[in-house]
Backbone of each chain as ProteinMPNN parsed JSONL, in Angstrom:
{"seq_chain_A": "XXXXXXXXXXXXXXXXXXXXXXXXXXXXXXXXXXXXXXXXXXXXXXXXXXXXXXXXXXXXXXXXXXXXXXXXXXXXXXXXXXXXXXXXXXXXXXXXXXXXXXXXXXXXXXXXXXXXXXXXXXXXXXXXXXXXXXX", "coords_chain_A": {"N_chain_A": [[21.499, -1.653, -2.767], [18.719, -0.226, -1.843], [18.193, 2.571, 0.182], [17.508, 4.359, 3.117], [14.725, 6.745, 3.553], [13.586, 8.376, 4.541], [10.457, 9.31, 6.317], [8.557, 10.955, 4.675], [9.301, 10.835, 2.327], [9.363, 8.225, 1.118], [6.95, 7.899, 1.251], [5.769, 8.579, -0.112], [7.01, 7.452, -2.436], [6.009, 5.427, -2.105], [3.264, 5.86, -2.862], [3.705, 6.326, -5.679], [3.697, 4.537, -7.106], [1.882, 2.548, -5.745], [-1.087, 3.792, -6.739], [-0.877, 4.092, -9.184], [-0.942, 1.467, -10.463], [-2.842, -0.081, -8.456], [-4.988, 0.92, -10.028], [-4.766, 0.205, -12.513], [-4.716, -2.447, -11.998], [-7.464, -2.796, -11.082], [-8.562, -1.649, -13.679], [-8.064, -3.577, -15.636], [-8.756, -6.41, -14.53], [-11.81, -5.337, -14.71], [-12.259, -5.244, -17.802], [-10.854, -8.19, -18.306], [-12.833, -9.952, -17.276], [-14.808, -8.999, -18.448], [-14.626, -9.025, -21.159], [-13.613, -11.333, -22.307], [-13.884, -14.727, -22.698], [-13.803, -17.328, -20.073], [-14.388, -20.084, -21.253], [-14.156, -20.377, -23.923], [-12.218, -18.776, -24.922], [-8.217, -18.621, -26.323], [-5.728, -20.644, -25.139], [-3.812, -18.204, -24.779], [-5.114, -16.091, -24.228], [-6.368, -16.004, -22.204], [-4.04, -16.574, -20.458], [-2.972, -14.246, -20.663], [-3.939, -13.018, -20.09], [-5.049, -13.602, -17.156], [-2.293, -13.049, -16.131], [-1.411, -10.138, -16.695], [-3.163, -9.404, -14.726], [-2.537, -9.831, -12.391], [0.082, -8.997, -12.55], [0.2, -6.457, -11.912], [-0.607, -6.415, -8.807], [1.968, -7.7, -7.88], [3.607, -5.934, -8.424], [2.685, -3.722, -6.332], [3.026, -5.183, -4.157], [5.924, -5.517, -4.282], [6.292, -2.551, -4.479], [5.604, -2.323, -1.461], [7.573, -3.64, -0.059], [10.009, -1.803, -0.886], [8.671, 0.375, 0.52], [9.224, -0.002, 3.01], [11.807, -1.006, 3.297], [12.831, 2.021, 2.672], [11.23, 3.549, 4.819], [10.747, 5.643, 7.483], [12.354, 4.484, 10.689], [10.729, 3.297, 13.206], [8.434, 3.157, 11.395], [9.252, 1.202, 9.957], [9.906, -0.619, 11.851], [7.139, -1.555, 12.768], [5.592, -1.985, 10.244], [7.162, -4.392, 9.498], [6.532, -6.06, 11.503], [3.935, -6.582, 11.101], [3.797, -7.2, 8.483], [5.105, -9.863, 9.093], [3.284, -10.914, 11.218], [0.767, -11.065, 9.697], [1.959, -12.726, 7.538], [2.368, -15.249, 9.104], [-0.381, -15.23, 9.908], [-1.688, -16.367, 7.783], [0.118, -18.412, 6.754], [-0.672, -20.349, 8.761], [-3.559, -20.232, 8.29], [-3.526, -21.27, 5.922], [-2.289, -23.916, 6.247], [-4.943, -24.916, 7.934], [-7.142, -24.914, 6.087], [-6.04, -25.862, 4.087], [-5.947, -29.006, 4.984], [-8.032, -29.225, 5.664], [-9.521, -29.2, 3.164], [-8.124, -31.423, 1.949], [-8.771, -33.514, 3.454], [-11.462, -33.93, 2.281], [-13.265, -32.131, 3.803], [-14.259, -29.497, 3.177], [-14.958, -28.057, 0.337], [-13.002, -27.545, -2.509], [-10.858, -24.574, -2.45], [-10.067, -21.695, -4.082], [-6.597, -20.923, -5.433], [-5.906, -18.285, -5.665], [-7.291, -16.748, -3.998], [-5.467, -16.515, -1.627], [-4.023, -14.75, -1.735], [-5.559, -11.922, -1.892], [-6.494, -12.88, 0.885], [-4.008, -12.661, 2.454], [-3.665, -9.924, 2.131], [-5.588, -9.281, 4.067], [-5.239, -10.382, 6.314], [-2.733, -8.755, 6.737], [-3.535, -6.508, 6.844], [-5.483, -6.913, 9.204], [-3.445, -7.27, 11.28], [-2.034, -5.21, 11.239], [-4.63, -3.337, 12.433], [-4.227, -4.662, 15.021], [-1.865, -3.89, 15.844], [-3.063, -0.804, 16.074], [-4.755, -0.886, 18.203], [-3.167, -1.451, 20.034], [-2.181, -3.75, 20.696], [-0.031, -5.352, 19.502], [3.308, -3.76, 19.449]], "CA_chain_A": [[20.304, -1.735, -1.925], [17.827, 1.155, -1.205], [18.619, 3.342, 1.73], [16.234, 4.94, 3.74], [15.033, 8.38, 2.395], [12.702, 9.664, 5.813], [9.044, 8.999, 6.06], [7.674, 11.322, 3.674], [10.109, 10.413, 0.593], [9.015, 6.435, 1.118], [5.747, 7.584, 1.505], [5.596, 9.273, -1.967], [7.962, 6.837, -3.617], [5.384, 4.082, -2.273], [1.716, 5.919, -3.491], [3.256, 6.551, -6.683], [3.55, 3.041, -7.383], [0.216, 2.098, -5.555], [-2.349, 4.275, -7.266], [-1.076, 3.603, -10.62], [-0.859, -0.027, -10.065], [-4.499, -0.363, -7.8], [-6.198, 1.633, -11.281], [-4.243, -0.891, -13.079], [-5.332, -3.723, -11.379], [-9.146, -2.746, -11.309], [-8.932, -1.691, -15.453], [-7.369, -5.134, -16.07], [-9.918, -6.986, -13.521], [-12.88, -5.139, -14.976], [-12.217, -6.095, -18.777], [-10.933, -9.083, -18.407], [-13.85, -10.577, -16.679], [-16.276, -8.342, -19.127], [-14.212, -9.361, -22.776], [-12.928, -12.851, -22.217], [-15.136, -16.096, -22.629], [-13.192, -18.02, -20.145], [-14.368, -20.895, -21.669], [-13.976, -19.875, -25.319], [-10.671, -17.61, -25.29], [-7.429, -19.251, -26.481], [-4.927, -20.013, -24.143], [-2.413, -16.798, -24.997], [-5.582, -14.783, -24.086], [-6.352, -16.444, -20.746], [-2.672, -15.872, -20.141], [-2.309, -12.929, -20.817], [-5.546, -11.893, -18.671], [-4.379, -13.436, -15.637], [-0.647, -11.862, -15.619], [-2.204, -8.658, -16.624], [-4.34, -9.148, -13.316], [-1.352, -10.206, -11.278], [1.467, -8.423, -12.214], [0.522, -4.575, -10.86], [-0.566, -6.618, -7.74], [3.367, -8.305, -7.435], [4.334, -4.11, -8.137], [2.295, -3.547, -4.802], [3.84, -6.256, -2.92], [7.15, -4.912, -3.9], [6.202, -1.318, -3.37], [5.712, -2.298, -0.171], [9.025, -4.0, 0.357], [10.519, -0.596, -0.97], [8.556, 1.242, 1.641], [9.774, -0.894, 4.633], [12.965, -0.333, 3.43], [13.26, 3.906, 2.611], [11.048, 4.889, 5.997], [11.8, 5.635, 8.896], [13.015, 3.039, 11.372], [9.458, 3.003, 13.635], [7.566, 2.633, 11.137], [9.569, 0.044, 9.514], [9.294, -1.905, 12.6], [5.535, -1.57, 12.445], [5.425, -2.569, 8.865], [8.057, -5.551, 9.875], [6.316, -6.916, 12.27], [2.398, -6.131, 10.806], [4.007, -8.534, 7.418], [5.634, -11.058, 9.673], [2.158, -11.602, 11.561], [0.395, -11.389, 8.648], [2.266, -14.199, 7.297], [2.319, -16.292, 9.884], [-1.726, -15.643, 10.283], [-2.189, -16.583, 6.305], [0.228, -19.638, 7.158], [-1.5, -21.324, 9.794], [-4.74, -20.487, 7.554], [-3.017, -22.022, 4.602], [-2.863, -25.342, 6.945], [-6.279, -25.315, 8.469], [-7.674, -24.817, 4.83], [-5.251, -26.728, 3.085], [-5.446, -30.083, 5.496], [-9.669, -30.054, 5.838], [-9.859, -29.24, 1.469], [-7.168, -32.88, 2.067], [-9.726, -34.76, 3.732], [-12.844, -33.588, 1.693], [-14.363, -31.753, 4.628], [-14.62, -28.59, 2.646], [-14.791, -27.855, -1.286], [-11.646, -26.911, -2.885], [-10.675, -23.082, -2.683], [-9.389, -21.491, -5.821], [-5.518, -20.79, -5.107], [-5.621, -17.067, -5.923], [-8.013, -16.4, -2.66], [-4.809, -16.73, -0.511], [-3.71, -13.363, -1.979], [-6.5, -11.259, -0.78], [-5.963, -13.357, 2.242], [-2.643, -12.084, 2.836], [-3.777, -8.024, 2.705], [-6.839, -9.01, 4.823], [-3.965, -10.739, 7.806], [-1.631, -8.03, 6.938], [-4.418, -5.162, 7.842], [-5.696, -7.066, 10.631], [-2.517, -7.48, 12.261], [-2.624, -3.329, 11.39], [-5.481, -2.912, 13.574], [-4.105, -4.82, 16.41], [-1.501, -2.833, 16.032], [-3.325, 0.393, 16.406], [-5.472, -1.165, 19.318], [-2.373, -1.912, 21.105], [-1.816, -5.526, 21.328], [1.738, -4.703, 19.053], [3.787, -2.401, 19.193]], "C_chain_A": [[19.778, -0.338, -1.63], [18.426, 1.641, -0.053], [17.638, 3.986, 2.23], [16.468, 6.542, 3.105], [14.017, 8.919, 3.449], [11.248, 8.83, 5.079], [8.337, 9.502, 4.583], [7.889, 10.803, 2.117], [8.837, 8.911, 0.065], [7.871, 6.567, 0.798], [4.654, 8.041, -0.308], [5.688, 8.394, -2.736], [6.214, 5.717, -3.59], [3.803, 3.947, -3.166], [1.853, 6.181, -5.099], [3.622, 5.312, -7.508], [2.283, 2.498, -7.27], [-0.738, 2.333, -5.932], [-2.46, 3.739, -8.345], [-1.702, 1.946, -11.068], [-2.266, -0.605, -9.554], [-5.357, -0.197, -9.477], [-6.061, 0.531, -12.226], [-4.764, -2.031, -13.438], [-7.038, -4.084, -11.86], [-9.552, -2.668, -12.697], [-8.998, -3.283, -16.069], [-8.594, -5.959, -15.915], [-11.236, -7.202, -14.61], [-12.8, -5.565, -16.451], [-12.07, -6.827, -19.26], [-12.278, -10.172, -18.566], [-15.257, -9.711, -17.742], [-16.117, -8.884, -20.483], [-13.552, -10.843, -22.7], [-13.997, -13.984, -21.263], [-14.143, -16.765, -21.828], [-13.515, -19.262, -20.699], [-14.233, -21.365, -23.278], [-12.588, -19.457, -25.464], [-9.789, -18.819, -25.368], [-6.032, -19.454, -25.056], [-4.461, -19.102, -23.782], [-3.164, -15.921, -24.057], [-5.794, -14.849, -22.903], [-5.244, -16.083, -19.854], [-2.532, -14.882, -19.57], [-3.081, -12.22, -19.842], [-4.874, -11.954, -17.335], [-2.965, -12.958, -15.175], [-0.93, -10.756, -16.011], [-2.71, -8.109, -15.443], [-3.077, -9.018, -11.994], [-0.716, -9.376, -11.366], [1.171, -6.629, -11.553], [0.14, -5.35, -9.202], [0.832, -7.279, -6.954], [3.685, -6.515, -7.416], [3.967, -3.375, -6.371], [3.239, -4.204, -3.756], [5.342, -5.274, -3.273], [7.213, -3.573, -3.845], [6.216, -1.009, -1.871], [6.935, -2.673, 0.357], [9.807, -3.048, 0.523], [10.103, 0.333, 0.132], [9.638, 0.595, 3.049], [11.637, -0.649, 4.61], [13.563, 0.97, 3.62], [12.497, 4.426, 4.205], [11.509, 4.73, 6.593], [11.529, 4.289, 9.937], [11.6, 2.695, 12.052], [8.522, 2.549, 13.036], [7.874, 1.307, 10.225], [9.268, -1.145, 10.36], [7.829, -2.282, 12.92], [4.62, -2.438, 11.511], [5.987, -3.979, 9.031], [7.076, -6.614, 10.5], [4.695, -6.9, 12.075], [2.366, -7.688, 8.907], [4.081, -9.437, 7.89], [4.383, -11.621, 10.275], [1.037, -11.947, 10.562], [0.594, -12.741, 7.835], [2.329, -15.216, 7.785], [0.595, -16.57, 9.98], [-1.793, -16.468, 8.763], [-1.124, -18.002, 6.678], [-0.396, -20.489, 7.784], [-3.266, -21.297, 9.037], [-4.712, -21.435, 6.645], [-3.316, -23.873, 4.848], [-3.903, -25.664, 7.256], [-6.683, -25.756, 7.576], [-7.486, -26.381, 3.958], [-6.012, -28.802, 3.321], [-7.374, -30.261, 5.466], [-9.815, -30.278, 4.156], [-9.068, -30.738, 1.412], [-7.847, -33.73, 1.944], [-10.892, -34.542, 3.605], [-13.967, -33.135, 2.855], [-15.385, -30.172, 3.921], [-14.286, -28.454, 0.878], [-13.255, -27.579, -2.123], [-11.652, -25.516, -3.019], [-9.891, -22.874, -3.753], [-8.052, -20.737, -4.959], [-5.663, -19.01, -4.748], [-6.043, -16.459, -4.747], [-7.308, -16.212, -1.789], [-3.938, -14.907, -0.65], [-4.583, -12.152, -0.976], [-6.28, -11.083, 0.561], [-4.866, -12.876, 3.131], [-2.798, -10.552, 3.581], [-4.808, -8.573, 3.586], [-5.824, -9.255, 5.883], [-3.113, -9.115, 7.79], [-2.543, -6.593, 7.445], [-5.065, -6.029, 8.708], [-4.714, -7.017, 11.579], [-1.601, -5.688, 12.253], [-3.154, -2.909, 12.426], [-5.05, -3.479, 14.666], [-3.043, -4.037, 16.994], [-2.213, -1.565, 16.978], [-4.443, 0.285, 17.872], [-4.13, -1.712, 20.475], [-2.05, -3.084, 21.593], [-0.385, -5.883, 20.367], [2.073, -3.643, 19.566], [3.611, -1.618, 18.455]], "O_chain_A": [[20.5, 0.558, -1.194], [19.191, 0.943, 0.612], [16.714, 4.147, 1.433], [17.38, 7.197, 2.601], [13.572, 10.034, 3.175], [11.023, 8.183, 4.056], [7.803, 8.822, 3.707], [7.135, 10.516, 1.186], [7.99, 8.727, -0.81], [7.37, 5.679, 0.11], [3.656, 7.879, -1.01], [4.883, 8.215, -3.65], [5.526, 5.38, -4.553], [3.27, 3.002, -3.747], [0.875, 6.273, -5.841], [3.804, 5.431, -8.72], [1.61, 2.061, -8.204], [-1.627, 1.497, -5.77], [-3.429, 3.104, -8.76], [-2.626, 1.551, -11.78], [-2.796, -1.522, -10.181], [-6.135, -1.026, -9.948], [-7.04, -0.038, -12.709], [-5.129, -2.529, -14.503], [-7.597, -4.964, -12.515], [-10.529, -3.287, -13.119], [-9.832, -3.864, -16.763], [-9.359, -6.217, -16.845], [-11.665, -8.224, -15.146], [-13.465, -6.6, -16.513], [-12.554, -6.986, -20.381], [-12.621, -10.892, -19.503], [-16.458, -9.947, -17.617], [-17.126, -9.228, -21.099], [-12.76, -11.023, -23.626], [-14.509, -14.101, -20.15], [-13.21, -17.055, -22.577], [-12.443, -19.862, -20.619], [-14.22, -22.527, -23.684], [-11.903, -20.018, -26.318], [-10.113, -19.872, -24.818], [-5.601, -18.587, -24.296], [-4.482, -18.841, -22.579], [-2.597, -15.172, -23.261], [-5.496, -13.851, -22.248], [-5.353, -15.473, -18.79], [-2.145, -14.568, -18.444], [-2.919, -11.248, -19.104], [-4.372, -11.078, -16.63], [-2.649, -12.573, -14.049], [-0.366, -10.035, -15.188], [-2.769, -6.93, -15.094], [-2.936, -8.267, -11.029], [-0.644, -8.661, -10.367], [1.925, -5.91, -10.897], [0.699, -4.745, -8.287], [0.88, -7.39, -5.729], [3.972, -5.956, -6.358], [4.697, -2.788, -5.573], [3.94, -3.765, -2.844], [5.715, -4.405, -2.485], [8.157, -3.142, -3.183], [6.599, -0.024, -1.241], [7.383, -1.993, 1.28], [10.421, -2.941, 1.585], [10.949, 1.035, 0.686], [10.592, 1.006, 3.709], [12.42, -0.289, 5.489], [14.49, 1.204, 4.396], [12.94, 5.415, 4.788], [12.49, 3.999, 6.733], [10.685, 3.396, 9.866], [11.099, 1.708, 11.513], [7.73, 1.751, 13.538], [7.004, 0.527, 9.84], [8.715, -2.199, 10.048], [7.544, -3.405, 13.333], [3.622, -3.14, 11.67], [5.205, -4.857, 8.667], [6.89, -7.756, 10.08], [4.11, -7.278, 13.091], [1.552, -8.507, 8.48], [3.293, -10.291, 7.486], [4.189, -12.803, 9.99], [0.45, -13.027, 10.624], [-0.26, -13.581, 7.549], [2.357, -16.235, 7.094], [0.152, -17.712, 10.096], [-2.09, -17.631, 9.035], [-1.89, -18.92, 6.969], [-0.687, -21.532, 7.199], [-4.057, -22.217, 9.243], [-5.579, -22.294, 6.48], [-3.985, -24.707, 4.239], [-4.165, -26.83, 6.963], [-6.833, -26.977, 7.618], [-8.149, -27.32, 3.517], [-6.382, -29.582, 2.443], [-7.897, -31.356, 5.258], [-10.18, -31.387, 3.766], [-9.619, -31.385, 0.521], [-7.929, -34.561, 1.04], [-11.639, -34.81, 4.546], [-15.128, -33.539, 2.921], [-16.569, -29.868, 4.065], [-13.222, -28.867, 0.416], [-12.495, -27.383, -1.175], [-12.527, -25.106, -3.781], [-9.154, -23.705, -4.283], [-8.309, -20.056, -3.966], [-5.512, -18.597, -3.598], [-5.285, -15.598, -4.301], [-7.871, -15.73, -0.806], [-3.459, -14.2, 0.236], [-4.357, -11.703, 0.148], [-6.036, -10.097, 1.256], [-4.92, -12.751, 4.354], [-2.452, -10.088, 4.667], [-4.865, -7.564, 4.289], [-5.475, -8.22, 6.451], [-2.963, -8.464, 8.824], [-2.158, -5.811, 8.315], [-5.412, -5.107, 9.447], [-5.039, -6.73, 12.731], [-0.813, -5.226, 13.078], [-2.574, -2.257, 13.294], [-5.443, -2.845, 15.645], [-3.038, -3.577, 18.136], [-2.023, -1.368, 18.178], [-4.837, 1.293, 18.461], [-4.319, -2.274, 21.554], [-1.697, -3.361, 22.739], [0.267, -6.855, 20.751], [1.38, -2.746, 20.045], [4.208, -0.545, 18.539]]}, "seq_chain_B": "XXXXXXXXXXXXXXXXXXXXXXXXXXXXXXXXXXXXXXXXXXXXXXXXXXXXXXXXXXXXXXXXXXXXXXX", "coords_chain_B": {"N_chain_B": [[13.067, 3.236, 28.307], [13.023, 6.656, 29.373], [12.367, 9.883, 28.822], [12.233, 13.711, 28.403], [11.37, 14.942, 25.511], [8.691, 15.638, 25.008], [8.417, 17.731, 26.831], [10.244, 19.119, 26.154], [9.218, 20.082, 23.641], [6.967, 21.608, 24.097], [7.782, 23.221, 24.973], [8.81, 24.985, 22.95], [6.247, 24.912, 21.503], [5.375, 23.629, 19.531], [4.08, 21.016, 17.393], [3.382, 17.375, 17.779], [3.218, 16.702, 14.892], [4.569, 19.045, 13.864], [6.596, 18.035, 14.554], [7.667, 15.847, 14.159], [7.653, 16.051, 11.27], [9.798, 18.191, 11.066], [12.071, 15.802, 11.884], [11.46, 14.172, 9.932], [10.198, 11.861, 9.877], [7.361, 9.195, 11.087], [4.216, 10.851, 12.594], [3.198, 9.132, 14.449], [5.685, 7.723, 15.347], [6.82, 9.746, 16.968], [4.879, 9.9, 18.737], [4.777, 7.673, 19.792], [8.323, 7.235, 20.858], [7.867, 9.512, 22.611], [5.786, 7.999, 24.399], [7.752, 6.611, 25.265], [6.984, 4.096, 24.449], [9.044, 3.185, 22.637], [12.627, 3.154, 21.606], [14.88, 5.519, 20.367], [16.935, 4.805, 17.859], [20.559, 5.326, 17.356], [21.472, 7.45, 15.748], [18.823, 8.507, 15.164], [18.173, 9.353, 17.543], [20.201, 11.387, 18.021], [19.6, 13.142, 16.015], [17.492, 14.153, 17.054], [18.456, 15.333, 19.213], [20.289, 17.38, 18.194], [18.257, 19.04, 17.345], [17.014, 20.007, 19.5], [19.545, 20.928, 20.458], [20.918, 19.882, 22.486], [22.39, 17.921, 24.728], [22.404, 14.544, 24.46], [22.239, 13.015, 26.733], [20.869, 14.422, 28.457], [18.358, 14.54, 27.112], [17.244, 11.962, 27.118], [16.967, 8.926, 29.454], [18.222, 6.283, 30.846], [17.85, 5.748, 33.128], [20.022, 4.658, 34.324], [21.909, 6.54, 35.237], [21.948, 7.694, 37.112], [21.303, 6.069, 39.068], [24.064, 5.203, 39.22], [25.219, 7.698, 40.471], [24.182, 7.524, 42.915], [25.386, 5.546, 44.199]], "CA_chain_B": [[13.92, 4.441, 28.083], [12.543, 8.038, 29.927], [12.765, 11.159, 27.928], [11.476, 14.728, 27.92], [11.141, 15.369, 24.282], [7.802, 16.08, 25.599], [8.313, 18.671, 27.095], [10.863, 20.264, 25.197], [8.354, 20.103, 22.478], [6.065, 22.216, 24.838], [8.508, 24.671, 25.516], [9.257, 25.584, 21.571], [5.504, 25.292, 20.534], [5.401, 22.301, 18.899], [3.208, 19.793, 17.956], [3.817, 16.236, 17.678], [3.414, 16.434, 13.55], [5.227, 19.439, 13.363], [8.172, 17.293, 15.407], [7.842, 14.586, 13.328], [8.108, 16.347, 9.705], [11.521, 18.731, 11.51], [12.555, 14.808, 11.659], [11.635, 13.327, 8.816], [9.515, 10.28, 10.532], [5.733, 9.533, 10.776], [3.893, 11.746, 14.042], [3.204, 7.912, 15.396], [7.045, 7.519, 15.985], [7.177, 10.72, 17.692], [4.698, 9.892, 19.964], [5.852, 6.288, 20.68], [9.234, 7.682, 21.478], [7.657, 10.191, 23.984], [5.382, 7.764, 25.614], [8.355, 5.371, 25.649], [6.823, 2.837, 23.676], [9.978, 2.788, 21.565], [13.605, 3.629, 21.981], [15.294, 5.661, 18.745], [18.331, 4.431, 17.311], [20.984, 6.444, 17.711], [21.518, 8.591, 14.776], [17.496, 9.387, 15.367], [18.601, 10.007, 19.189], [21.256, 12.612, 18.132], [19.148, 13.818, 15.071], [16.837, 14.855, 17.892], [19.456, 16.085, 20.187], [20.845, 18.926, 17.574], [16.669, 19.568, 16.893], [16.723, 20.633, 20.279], [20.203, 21.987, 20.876], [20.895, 19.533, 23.746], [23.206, 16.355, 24.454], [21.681, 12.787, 24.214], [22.035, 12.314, 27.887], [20.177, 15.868, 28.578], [17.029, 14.311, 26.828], [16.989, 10.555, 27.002], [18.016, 8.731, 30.793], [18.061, 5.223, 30.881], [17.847, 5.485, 34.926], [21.415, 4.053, 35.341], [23.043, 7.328, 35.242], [20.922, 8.039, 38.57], [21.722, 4.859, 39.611], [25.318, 5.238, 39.409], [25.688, 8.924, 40.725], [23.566, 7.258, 43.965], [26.004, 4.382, 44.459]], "C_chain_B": [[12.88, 5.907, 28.276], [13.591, 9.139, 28.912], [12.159, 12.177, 28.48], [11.408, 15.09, 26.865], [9.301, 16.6, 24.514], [7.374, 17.693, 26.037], [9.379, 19.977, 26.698], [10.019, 20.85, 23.864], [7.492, 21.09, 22.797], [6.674, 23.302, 24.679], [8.707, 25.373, 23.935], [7.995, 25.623, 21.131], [4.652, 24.332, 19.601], [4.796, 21.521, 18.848], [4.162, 18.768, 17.424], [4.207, 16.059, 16.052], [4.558, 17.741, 13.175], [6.811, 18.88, 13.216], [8.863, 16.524, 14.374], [8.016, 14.894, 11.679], [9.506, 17.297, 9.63], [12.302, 16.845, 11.052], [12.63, 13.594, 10.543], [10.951, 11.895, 9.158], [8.086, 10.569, 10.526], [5.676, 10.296, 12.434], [3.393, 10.204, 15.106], [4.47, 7.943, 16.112], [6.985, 8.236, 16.834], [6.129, 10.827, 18.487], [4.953, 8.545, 20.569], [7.039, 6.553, 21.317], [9.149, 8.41, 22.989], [6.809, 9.747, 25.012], [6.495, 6.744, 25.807], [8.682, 4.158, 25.457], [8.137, 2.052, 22.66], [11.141, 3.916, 21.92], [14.188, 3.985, 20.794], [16.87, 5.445, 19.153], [19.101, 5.423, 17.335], [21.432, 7.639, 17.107], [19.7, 8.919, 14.807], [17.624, 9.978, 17.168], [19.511, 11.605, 19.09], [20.502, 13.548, 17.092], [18.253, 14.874, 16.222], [17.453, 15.888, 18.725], [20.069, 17.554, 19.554], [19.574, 19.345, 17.451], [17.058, 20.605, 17.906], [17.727, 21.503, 21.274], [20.724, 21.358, 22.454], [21.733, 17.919, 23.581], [22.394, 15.283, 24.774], [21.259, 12.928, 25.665], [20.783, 13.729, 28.841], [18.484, 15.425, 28.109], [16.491, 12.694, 27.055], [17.689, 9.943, 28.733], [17.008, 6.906, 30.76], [17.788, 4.175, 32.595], [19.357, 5.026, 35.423], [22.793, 5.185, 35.619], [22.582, 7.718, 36.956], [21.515, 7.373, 39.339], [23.22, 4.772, 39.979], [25.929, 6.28, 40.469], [25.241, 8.641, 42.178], [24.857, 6.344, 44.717], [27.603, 5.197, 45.325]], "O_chain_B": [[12.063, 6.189, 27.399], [14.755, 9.195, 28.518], [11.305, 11.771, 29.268], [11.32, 16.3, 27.074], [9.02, 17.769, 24.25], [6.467, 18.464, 25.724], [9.336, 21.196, 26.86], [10.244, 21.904, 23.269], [7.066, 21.666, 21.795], [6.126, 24.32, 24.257], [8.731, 26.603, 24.001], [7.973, 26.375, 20.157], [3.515, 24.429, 19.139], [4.568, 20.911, 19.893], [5.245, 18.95, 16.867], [5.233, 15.448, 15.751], [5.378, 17.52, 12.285], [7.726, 19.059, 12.412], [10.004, 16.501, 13.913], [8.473, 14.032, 10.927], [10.227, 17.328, 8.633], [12.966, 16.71, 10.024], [13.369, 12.631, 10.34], [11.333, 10.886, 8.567], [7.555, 11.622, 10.172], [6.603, 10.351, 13.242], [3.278, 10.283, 16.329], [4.485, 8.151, 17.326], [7.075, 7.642, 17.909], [6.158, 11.863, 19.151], [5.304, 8.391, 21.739], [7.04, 6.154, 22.481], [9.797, 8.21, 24.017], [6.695, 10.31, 26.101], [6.18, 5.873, 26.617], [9.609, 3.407, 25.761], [8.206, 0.926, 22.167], [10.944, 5.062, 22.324], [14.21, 3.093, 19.946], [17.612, 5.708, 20.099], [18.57, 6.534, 17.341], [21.731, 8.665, 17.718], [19.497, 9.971, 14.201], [17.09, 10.963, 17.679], [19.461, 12.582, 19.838], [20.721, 14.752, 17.231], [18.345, 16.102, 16.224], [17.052, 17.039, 18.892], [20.27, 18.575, 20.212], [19.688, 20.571, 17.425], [17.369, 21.754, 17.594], [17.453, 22.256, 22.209], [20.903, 22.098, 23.422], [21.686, 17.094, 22.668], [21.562, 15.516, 25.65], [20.054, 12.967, 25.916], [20.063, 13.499, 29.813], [17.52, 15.924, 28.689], [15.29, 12.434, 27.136], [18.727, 10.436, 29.173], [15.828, 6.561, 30.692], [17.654, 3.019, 32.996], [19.765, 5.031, 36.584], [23.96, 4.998, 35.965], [23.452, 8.014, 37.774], [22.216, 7.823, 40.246], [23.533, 4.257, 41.052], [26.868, 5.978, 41.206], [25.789, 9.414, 42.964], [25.158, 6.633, 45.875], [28.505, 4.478, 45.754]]}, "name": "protein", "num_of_chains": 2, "seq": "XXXXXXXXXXXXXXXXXXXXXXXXXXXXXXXXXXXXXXXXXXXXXXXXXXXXXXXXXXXXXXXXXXXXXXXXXXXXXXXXXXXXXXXXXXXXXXXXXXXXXXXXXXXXXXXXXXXXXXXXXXXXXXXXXXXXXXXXXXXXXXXXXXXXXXXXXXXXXXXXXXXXXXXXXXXXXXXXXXXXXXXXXXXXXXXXXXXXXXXXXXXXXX"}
């Protein structure tokens, strides 16, 4: 298991995962969606697009895991408890969503949207953070 | 948990980021610690304590040593 390595280490280890990975993401993104008919392309290529798209955004997620583990203890509990509300807000969304898309009050949402969803909870529950309603 | 870090920090010069990169933590921690907001664990309690050349109980008082020495 990782060990903590001080703020700055974590903070290195974590951007040099995240930049590559974000550029990644957006190269992927942007040619996918510019060179692929989805309605034409063969399966393999469809495939291959969307785990192309995904997988530097799973490297994020577990960059971040890696951070929470190597910094330091404050800001782990920061990070701890900024995921944990996060997930709980994107849960209880998941239900609202889930249970009206059930009983045809609203359209169906495309699965992938809950991603996004996640960093948008996990930086709001950031800012309440930094406004003082966390620790 | 009451500290002076604060003001030991004063007395050497010190800002809050310089505090906090001597320690190896972000300059948030190190001012949560000094308003209180947060109590450090105790290998970051003693890490602090050799910073500043001073025993745990010298910078950190949990009020019950007060409390006791009253009684």
């Amino acid at each position: 298991m990782t060990q903590p390595k001080g703020f700055r280490t974590a903070n290195k280890r974590y951007l040099m995962i995240f930049v590559p990975m974000m550029a990644f993401y957006c190269v992927a993104i942007a040619v996918a969606f510019t060179f692929i008919d989805i309605d034409t392309a063969s399966t393999g290529v469809r495939m291959g697009a969307a785990i192309a798209i995904a997988l530097p955004l799973i490297a994020i997620l577990m960059a971040i895991l890696r951070l929470v583990r190597e910094t330091d203890e404050y800001t782990r509990m920061r990070q701890l408890q900024a995921l944990s509300e996060g997930g709980v807000m994107l849960t209880g969304a998941i239900f609202i969503l889930g249970f009206l898309e059930r009983f045809n009050v609203i359209p169906d949402i495309p699965l992938f949207l809950f991603g996004p969803g996640f960093f948008f909870f996990y930086g709001l529950a950031h800012l309440r953070q930094s406004l003082g309603k966390i620790v | 948990m009451e500290n002076n870090i604060r003001t030991l920090r004063a007395e050497r010069g010190w800002s809050q980021q310089h505090l906090a990169d001597l320690l190896d933590v972000s300059r948030q921690s190190v001012n949560a610690i000094e308003t209180g907001k947060y109590d450090p664990s105790l290998p970051l309690a003693f890490a602090i304590a050799r910073l500043f050349e001073r025993h745990i109980e010298e910078i950190f008082d949990d009020g019950r040593g007060v409390a006791k020495a009253a009684e």
